[in-house]
N, C-alpha and C positions, 0 to 999 in steps of 0.2 A: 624595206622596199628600196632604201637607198641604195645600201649593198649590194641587192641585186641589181640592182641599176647600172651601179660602176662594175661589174661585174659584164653583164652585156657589154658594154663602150667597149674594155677593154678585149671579148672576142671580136668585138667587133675593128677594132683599129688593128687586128692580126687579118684579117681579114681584108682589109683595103688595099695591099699591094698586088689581091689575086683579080680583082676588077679588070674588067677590057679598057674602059673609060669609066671617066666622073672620081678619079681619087679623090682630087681637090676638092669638090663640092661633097662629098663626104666626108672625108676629115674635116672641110671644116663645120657639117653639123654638127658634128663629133664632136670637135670645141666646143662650139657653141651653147647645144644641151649642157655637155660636162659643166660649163662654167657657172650654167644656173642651179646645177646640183652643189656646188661648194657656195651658191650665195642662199641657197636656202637650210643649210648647214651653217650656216655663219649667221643666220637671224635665227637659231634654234628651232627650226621646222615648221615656222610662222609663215603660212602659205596664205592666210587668209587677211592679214593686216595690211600687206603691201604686195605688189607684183614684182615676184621675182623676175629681173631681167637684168641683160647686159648692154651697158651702154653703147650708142654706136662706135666710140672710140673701141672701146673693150674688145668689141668683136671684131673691129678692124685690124686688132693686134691676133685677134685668136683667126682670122682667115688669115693673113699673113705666117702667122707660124705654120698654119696647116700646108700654105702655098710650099713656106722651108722645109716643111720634113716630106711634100709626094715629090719635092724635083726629080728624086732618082729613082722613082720607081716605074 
């Protein structure tokens, strides 16, 4: 399920420069999700002991990158 997961993200961020509007706020769900898919990968798929999330900081870093990569589209 993961694979297929990053598998969608990945059509899916080929897909974001053909948008009218909302790059931004796409890309950065696109972060966002992705980043909880590598923190539930990194607790070995232990979805049930703790809630995977990203810190407010974490996501302030991952909207910001998403902000750097739609500038030019």
């Amino acid at each position: 399920e993961m694979e297929r997961t990053e598998t969608y993200y990945r059509k899916a961020r080929l897909g974001v420069p053909m948008l009218a509007s909302g790059c931004w706020g796409v890309m950065s769900g696109l972060e966002v999700y992705r980043s909880i898919l590598t923190i539930i990968r990194r607790r070995r798929h232990d979805v049930f002991g703790q809630r995977a999330s990203a810190s407010k900081m974490h996501k302030l870093g991952l909207v910001a990158r998403a902000w750097w990569s739609t500038r030019g589209l």
